[in-house]
N, C-alpha and C positions, 0 to 999 in steps of 0.2 A: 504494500500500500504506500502510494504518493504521498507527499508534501497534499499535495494539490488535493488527491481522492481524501485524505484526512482533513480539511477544511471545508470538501461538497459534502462529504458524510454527514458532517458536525451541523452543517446547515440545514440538511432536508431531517434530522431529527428536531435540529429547534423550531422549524416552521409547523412541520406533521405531527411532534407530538400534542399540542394542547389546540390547533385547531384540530377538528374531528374527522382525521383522512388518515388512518392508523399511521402512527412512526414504526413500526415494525418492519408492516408492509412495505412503505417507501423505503426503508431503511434494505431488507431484502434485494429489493426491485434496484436500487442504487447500485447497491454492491456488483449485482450483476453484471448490470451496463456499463461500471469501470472494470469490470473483469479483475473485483477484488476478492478474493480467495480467504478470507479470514476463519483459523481455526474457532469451532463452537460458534457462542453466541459473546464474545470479549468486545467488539466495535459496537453491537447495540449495549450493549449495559453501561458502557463507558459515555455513550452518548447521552445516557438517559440519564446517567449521573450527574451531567453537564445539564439538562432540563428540569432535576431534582433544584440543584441550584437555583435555579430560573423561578421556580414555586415558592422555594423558600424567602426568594430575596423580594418578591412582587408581593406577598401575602406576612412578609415578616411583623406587620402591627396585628394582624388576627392572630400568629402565631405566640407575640407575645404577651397578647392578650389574654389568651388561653391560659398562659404560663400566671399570669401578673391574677387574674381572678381566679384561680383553681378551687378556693374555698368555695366560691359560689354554685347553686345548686344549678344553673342551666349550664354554666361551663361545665360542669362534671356530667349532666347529661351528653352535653355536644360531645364530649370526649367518648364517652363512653356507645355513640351512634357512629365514632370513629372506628373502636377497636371492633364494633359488632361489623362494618362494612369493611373492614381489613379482612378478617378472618376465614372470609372463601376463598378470596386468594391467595392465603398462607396455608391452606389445606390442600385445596387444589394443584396448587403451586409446586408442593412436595409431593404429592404423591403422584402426576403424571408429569414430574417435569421431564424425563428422559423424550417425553411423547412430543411435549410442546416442543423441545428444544430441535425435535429433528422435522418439523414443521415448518421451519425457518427456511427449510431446503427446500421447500414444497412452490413454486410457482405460480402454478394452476391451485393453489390451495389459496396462495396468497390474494389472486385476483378475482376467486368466487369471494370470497369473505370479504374484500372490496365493495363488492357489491350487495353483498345485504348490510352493510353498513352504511352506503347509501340508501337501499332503498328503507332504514331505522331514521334516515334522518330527514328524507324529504316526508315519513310521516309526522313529524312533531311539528309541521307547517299546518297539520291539523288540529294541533290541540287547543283547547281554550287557557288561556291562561288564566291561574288563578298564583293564591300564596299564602297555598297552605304552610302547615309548622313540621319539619323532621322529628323523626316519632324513629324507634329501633327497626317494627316493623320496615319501614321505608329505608331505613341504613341500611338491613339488611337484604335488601333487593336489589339497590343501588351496589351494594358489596358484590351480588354473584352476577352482575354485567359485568364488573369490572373482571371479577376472574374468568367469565367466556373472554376477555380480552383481548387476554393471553395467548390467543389464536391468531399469529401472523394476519393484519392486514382487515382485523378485525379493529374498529378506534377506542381505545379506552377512554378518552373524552369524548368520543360520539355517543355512546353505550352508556356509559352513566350520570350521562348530563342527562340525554334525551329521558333516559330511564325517570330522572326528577323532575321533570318537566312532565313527564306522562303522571305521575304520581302529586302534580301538584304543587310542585313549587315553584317560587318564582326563579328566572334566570338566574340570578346574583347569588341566590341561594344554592340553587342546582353546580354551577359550576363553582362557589367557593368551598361547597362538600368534596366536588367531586378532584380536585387540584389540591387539596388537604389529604385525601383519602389516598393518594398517587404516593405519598412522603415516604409512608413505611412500606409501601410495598417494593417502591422502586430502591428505596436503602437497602430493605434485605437482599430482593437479587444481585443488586452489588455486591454485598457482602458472602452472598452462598457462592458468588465467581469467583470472588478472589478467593476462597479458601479452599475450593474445588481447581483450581489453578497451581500447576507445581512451579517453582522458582526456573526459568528456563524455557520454560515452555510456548509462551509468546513469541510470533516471529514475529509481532509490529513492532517495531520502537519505542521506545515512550515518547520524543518526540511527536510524534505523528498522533497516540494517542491521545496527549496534550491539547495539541490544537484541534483535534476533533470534540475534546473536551470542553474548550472554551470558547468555539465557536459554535455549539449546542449551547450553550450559556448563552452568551446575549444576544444569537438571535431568536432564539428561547423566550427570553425577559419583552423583548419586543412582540413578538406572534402573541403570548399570552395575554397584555394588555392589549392587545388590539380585539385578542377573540372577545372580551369580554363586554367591549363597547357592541361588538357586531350581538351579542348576547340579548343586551341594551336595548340595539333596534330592532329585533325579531326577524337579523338576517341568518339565523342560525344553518338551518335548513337548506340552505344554497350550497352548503359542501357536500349534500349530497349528490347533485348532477355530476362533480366534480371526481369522486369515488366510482360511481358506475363509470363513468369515460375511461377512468385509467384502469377498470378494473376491465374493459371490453376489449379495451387497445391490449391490454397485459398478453388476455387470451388469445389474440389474432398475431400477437406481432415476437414475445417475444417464449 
């Protein structure tokens, strides 16, 4: 992997991960068409660690807000509508990761699942909007979109926004759950890589990995406040034409 392929990588995970065009997918689909060859799944995790940033740094006053009111009884519910929407994906996670991870190789896997994440998103162009309140029940629903996610090419911000949005909440809500809820998931599989990773065994550089790192960072930081104003205007829905195209083109072309 390039100088170069390690700066387009880093980019098309900060745009695709928090707008709702799965970064996986894109991230797959990239690879391919630079003809990068990367052992496992080490350039998406590292990218996504570089978007974790991106969450934490854009959300850092909710974050410590959290922290700063712990005592208080709603903070302690929100947290705990956290750990209940974490927890499909940390079960899931581990018990078919061998399955998901060799997913990543899949193409035509990546481009049907494309597309029904388009056609999840051009339905919330249907829904009425209301603002209702998160209740566990609804964390926990919003939780097992998030781990179908996990399926190359599938959008974990498509999937559990649209999910709270169908469930009732309003935008602001729906996607500040759902960009909270990304934090421990996306730390652990950093963390279960690098410790499944033997010293040596990397053929990218760190270089390369670096800047893939931090050009998932802020252009990361930017895509996700943009998504959130498009959130704002009820332009949500229009990435899904965009997911069906690349997921039709995927099938025909490559």
């Amino acid at each position: 992997m390039t100088l170069f392929d390690a700066i387009i990588l880093g980019i098309i995970q900060g745009i695709t991960e928090f707008l709702p065009i799965s970064s996986s997918g894109h991230l797959v689909l990239g690879q391919a068409l630079l003809g990068v060859n990367s052992p496992g799944n080490v350039v998406e995790v590292v990218t996504h660690l570089g978007t974790l940033l991106s969450v934490i740094w854009v959300f850092w006053k909710d974050l410590s807000s959290l922290l700063i009111s712990f005592q208080n009884q709603d903070t302690q519910k929100y947290i705990l509508f956290l750990i209940m929407g974490t927890l499909p994906a940390v079960i899931i996670g581990l018990a078919a990761r061998d399955m998901i991870t060799d997913l990543f190789d899949s193409i035509p896997m990546v481009a049907g699942s494309l597309i029904f994440t388009g056609i999840i998103l051009l339905l919330t162009q249907k829904l009425n909007r209301k603002n209702k309140q998160l209740n566990f029940k609804k964390g926990l629903l919003i939780g097992l979109t998030q781990a179908f996610a996990m399926i190359p090419g599938i959008s974990r911000s498509g999937m559990t926004i649209s999910t709270g949005l169908a469930l009732g909440l309003s935008g602001k809500d729906a996607a500040k759950f759902s960009f909270l809820l990304a934090i421990p998931v996306i730390a652990g599989a950093g963390l279960l890589t690098a410790l499944d990773t033997q010293p040596g065994s990397i053929s990218i550089p760190m270089l390369q990995l670096l800047l893939a790192f931090f050009s998932a960072f802020i252009v990361g930081t930017i895509s996700l406040k943009w998504l959130l104003g498009l959130l704002e205007s009820g332009k949500f829905h229009r990435f899904g034409y965009y997911c069906i195209m690349v997921g039709l083109i995927t099938y025909l072309v490559i």
